[in-house]
N, C-alpha and C positions, 0 to 999 in steps of 0.2 A: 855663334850660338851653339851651346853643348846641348844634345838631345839623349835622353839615356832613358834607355827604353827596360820597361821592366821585368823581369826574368818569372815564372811562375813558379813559385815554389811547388818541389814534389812533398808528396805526402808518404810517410817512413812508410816502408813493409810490414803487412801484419805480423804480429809473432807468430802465426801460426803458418805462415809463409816458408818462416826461417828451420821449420822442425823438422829433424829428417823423416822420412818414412819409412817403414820396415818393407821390407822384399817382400811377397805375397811366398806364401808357402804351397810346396806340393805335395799332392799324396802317390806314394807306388805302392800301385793294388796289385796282386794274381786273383785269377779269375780261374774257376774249375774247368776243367777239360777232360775229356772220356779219355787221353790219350795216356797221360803220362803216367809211371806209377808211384805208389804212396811213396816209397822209397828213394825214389829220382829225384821228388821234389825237394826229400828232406836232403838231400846231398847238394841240390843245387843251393836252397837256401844257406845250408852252413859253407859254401865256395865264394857265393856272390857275398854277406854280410857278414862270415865271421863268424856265425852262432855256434850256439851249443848244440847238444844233438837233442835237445830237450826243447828248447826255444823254436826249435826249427820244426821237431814234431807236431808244436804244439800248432803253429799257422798253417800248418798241412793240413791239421785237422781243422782248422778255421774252414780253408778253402775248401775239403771235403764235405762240411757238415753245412755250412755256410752261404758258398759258392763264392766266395772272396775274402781274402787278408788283404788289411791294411799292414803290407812291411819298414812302408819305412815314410818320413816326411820332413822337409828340408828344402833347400834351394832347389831352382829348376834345372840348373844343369846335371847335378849330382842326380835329381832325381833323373833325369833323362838319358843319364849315363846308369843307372841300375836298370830300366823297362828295357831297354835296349840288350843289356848282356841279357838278361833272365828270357828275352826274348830269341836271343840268341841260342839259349839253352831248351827252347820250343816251349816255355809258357807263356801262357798267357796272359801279359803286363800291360794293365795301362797307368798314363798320367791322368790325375785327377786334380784339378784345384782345392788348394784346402777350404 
């Protein structure tokens, strides 16, 4: 006597199983500091990102008038590698969640 016992069929994946998900974004912020001056910062921004001497003026005064610029927003390692040098450079940077 054969005995054949029955298998349970699975039920497919949702499609919304199958979709990839995007990286969560971060933000690199400077924060004002009585220390540093107007000048340093703009020099440190156009070293760490590249800027202009204008773009770079212009988030100094963000974080003067302000007390923060958003500089830059992207992956978390890149972001964690910018808070890091500009902290290196004695501002003051944090990581933010977008």
């Amino acid at each position: 006597m054969i005995v054949v016992s029955a298998q349970p069929q699975s039920e497919p994946l949702a499609a919304t199983a199958l979709q990839p998900q995007l990286a969560p974004q971060w933000h690199v912020v400077v924060l004002n500091d009585p220390v540093n001056l107007m000048s340093y910062v703009v020099m440190i921004f156009k070293k760490v990102f590249g800027w202009s001497e204008a773009k770079a003026r212009v988030h100094m005064l963000e974080v003067h008038e302000r007390g923060r610029s958003l500089l830059w927003t992207g992956a978390r390692e890149p972001a964690e590698a910018y808070v890091f040098t500009l902290q290196q450079w004695h501002l003051t940077a944090v990581l933010e969640a977008a």
